[in-house]
NUVOPA-929301 format. One record per atom (N, C-alpha, C): x, y, z. Coordinates in steps of 0.05 Angstrom, whole numbers, plus 5000, padded with zeros to 4 digits. Example, Ala and Ser with C-alpha at 12.3 -4.5 7.8 and 13.67 -1.06 7.14 Angstrom:
2
NODE:X:Y:Z
NODE:5264:4886:5156
NODE:5246:4910:5156
NODE:5264:4934:5156
NODE:5257:4955:5142
NODE:5273:4979:5143
NODE:5258:5001:5157
end
This chain:
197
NODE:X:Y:Z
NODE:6600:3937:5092
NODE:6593:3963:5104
NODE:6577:3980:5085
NODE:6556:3995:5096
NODE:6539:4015:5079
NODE:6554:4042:5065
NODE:6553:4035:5051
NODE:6569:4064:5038
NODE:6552:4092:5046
NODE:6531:4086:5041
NODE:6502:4104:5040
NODE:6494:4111:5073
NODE:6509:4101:5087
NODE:6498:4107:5114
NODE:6506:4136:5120
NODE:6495:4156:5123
NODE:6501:4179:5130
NODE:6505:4193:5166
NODE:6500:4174:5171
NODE:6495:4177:5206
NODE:6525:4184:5215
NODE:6528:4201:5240
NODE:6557:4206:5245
NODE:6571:4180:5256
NODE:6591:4174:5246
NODE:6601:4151:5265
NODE:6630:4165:5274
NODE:6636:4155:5302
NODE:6657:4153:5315
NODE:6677:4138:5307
NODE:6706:4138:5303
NODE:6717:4122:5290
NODE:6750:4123:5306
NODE:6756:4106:5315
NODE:6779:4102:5334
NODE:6797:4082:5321
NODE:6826:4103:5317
NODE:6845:4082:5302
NODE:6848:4056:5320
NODE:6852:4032:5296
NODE:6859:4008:5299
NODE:6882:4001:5312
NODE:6908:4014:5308
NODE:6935:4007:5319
NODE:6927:4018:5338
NODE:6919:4039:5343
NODE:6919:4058:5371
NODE:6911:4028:5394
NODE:6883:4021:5387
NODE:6870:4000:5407
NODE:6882:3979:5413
NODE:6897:3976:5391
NODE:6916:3943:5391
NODE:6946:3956:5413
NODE:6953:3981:5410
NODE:6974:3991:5419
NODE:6972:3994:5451
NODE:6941:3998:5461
NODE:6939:4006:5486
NODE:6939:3995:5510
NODE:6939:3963:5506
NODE:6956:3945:5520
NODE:6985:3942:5526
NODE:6989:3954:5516
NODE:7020:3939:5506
NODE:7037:3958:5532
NODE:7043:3981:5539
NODE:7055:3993:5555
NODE:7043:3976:5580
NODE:7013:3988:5595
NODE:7011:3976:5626
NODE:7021:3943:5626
NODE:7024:3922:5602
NODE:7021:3901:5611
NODE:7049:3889:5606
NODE:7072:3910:5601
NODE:7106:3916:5603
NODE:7108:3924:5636
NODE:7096:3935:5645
NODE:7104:3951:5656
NODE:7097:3932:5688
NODE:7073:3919:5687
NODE:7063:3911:5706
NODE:7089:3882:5703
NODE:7081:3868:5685
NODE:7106:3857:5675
NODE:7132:3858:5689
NODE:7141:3874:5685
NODE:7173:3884:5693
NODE:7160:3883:5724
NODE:7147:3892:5743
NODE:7144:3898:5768
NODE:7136:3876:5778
NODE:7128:3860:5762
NODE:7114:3837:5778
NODE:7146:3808:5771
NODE:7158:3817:5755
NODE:7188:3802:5747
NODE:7208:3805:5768
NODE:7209:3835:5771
NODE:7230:3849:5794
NODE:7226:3836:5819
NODE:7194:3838:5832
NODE:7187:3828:5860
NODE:7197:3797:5863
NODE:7181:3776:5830
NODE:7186:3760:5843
NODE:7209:3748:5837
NODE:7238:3764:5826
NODE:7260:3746:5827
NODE:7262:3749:5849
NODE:7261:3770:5874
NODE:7271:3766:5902
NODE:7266:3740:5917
NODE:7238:3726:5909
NODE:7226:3707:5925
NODE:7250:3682:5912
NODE:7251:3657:5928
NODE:7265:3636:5925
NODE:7248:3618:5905
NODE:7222:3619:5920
NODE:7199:3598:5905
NODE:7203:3571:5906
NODE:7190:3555:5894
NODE:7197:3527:5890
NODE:7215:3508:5880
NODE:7219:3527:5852
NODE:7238:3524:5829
NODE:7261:3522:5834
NODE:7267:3550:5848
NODE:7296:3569:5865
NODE:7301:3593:5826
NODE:7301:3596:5831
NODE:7312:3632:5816
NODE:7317:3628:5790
NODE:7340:3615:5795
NODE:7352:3611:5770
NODE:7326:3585:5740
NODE:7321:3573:5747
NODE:7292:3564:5733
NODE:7275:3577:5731
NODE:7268:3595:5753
NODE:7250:3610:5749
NODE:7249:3634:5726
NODE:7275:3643:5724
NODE:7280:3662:5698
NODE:7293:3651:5677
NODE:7298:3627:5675
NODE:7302:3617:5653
NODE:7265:3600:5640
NODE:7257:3599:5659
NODE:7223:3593:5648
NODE:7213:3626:5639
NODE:7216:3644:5653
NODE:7207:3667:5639
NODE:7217:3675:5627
NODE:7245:3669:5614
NODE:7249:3678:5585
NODE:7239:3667:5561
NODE:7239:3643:5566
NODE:7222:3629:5545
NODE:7191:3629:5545
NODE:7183:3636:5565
NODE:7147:3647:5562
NODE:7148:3678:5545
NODE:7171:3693:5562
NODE:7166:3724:5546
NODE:7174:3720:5516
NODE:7194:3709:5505
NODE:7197:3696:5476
NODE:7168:3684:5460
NODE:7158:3666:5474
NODE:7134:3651:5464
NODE:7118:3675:5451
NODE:7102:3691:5486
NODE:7084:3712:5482
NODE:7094:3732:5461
NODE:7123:3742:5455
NODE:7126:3758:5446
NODE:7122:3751:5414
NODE:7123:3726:5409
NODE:7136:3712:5386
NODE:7098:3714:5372
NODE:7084:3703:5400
NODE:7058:3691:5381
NODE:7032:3713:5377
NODE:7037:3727:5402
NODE:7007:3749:5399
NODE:7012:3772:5377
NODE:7032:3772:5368
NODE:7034:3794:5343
NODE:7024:3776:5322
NODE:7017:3753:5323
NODE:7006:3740:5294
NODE:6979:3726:5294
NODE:6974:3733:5325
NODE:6937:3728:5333
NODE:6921:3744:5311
NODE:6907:3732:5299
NODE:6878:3741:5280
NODE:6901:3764:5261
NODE:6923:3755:5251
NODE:6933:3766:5235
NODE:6916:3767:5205
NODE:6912:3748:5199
NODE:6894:3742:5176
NODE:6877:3761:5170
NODE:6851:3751:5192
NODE:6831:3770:5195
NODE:6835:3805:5198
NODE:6855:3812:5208
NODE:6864:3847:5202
NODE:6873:3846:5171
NODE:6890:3830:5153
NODE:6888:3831:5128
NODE:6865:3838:5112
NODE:6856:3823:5112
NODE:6826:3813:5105
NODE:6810:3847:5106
NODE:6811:3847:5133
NODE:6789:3873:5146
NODE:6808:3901:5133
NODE:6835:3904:5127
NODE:6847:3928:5116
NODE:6845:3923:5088
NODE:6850:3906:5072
NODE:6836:3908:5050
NODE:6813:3921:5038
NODE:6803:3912:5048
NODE:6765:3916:5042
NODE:6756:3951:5062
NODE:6778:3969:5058
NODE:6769:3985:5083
NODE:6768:4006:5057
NODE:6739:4013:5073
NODE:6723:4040:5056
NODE:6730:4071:5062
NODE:6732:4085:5049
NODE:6735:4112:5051
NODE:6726:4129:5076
NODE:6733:4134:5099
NODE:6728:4153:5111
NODE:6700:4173:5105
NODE:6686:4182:5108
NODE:6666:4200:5100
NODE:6667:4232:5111
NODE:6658:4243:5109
NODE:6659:4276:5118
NODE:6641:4267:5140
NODE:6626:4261:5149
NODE:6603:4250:5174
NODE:6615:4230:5192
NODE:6637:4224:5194
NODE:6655:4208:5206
NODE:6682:4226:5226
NODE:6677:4215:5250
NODE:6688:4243:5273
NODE:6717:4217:5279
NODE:6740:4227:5272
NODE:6759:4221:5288
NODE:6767:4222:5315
NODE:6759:4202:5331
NODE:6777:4197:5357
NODE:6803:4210:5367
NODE:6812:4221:5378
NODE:6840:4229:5392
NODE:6845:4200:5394
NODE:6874:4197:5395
NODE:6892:4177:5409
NODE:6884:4172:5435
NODE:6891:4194:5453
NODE:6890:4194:5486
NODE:6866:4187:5480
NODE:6835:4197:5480
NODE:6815:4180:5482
NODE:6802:4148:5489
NODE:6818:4144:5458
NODE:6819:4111:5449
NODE:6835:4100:5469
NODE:6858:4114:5485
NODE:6871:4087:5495
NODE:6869:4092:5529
NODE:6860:4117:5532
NODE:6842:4117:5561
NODE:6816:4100:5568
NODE:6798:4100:5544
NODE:6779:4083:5551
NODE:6776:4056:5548
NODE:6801:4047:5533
NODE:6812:4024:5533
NODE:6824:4009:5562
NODE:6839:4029:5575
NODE:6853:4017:5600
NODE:6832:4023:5624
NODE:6819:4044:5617
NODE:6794:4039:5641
NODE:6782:4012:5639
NODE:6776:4009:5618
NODE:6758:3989:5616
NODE:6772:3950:5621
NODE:6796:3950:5634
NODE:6813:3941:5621
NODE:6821:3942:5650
NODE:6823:3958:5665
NODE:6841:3961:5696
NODE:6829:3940:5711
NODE:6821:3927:5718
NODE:6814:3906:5737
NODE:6827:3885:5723
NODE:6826:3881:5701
NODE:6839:3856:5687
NODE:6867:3856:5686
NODE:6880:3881:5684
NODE:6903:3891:5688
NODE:6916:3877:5716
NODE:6902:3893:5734
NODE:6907:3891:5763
NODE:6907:3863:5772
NODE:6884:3850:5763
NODE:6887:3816:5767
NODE:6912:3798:5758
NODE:6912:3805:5726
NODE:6938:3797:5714
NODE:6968:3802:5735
NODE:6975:3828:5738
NODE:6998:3832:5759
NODE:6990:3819:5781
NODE:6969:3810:5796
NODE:6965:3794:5822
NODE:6978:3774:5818
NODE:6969:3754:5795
NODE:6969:3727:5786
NODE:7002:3719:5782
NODE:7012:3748:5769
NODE:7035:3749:5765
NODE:7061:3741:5789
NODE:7051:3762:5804
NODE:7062:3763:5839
NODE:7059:3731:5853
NODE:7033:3726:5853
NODE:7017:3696:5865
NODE:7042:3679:5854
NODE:7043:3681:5818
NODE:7054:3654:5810
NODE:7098:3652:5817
NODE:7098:3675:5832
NODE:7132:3680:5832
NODE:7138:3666:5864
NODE:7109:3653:5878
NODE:7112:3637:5898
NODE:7122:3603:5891
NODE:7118:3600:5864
NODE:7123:3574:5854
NODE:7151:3576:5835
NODE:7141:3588:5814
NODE:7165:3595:5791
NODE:7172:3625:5790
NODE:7194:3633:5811
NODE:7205:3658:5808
NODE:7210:3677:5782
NODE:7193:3705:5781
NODE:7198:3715:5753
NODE:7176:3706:5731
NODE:7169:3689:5732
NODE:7159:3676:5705
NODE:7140:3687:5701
NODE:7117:3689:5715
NODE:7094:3705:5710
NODE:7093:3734:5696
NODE:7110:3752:5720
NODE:7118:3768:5708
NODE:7124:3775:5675
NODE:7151:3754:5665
NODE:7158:3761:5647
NODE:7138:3746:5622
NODE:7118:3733:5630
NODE:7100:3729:5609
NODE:7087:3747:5613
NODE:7068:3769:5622
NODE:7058:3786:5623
NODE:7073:3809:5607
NODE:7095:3811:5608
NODE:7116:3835:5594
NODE:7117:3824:5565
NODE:7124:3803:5561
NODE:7122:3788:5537
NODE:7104:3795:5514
NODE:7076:3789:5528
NODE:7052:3798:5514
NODE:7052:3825:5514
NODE:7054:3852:5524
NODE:7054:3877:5517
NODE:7066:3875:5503
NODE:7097:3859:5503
NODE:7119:3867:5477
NODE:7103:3852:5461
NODE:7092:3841:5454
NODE:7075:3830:5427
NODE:7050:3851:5420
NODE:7041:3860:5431
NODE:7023:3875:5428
NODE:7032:3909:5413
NODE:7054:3914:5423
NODE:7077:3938:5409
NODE:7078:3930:5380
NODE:7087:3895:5379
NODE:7096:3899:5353
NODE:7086:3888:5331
NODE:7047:3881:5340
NODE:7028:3885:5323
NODE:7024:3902:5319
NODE:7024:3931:5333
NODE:7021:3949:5332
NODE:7040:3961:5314
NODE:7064:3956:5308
NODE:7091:3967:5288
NODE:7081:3952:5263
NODE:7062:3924:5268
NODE:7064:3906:5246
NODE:7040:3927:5224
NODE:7018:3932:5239
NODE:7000:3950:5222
NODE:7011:3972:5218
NODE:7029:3990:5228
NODE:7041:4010:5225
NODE:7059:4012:5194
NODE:7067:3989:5200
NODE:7083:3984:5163
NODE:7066:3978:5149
NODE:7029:3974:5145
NODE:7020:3960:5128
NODE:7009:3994:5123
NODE:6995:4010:5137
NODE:6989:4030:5134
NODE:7011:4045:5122
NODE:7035:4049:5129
NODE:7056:4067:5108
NODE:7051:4056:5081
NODE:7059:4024:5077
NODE:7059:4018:5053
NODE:7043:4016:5032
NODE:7016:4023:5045
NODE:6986:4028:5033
NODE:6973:4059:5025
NODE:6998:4073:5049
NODE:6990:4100:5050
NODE:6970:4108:5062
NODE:6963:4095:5073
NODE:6939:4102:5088
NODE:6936:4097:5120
NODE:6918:4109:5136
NODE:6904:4097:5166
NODE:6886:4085:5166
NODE:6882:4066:5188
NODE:6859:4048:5190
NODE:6848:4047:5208
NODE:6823:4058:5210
NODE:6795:4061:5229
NODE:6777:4041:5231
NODE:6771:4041:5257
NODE:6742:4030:5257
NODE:6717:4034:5272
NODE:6700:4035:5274
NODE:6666:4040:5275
NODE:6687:4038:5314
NODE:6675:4062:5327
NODE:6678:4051:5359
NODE:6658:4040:5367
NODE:6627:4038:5354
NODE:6609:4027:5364
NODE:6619:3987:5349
NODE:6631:3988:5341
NODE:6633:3958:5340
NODE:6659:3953:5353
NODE:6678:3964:5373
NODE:6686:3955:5392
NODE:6668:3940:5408
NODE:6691:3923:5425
NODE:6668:3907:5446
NODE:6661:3928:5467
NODE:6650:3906:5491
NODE:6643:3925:5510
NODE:6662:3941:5529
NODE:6685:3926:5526
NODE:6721:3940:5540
NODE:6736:3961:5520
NODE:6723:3960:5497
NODE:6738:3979:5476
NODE:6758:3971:5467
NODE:6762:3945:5458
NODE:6775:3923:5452
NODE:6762:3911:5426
NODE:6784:3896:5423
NODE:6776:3868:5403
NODE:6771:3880:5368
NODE:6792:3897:5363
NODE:6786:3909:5329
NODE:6776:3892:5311
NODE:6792:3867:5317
NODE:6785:3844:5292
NODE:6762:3832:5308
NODE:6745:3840:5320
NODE:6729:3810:5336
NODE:6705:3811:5315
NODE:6681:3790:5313
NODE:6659:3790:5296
NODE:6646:3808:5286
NODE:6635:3829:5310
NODE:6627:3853:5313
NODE:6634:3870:5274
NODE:6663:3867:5277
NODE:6666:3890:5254
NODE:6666:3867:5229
NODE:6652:3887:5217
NODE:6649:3895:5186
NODE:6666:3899:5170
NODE:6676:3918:5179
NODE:6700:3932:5160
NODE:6716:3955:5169
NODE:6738:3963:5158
NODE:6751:3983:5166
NODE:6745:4007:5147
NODE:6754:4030:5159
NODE:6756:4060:5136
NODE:6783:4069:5137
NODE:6788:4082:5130
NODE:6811:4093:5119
NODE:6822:4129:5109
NODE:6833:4134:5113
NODE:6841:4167:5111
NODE:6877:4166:5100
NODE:6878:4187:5101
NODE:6904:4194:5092
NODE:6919:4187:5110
NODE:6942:4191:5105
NODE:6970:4179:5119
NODE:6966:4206:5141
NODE:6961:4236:5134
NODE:6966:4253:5155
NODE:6942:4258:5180
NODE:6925:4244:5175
NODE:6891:4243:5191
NODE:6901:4244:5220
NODE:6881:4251:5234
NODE:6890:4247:5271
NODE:6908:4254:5290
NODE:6922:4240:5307
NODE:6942:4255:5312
NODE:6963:4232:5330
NODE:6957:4210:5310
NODE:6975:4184:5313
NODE:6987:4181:5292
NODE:7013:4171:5293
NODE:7024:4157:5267
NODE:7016:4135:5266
NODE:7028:4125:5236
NODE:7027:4097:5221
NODE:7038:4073:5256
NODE:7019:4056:5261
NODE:7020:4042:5276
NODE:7029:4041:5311
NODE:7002:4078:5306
NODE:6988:4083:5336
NODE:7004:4101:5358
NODE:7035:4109:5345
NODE:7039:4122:5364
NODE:7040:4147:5366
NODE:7050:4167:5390
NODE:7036:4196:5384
NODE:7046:4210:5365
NODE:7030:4225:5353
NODE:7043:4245:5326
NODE:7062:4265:5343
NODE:7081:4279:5341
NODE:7093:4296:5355
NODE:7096:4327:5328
NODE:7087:4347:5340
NODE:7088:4363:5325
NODE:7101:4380:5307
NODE:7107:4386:5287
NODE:7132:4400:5276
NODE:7132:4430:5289
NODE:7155:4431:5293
NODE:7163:4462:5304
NODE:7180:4483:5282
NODE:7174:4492:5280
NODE:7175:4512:5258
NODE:7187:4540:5266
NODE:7218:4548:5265
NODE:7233:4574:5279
NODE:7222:4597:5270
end
């Protein structure tokens, strides 16, 4: 990354983006689990949620350690924040994340529903699975940032075109600010304000 680049850049925390999946695709999850234990399916019920516990286990177990490396790697090497560098809101980052993101959403819970005609539940609870993995990549950078002391940003123009993909080719590098910057904590969730009698 240019140190010397003076141009304003936009800069949208990292956990935040990684975090903004993770609720709709619990949630659709759970709704698309609920519907289809009612159905009998192929399986009959009882298979059917014993296959979606072990998918929500899998997902939960493995997408917190997708391109784990590569976020190492990219928080390491993360450069100073600059005074020409505009912080993102939270709500921002993870609104234009799920816009961009809602049809894929919406498909996913279809597929979910579709697949509880074969294996009752299962779909569902792999879909919930992966949000819960996505939370606790999101907790996973959250401890790397406390223990570094710091937040980790990145360029929004090297998001993809969904406002996705922190670690994808696109980026360069991360920046970095103080532990109190923005108005997210250490691994994306909302800052809540001190109240003061």
């Amino acid at each position: 990354m240019a140190r010397g680049d003076r141009r304003v850049q936009g800069l949208a925390r990292v956990a935040v983006v990684v975090r903004a999946g993770a609720a709709p695709m619990w949630w659709f999850g759970v709704l698309a689990a609920g519907v289809g234990v009612l159905l009998p399916g192929i399986t009959g019920r009882r298979i059917g949620v014993m296959a979606g516990a072990a998918l929500f286990i899998v997902a939960a177990a493995v997408v917190p350690y997708t391109r784990r490396r590569r976020y190492t790697a990219l928080a390491r090497g993360a450069a100073r924040a600059g005074k020409h560098d505009v912080l993102q809101d939270r709500a921002v980052t993870t609104r234009n994340w799920r816009r961009a993101h809602r049809w894929w959403l919406v498909l996913a819970l279809a597929l979910a529903l579709a697949s509880s005609f074969a294996v009752p539940a299962a779909g569902g609870m792999l879909l919930a699975g992966a949000g819960t993995g996505l939370r606790l990549k999101a907790a996973w950078l959250g401890r790397r940032e406390r223990a570094d002391d710091v937040l980790l940003w990145i360029r929004v123009d090297w998001l993809d075109k969904r406002h996705g993909a922190p670690a994808g080719k696109p980026v360069k590098g991360y920046r970095s600010t103080g532990i109190a910057a923005g108005d997210a904590t250490p691994g994306g969730a909302r800052r809540r304000s001190d109240v003061f009698a």
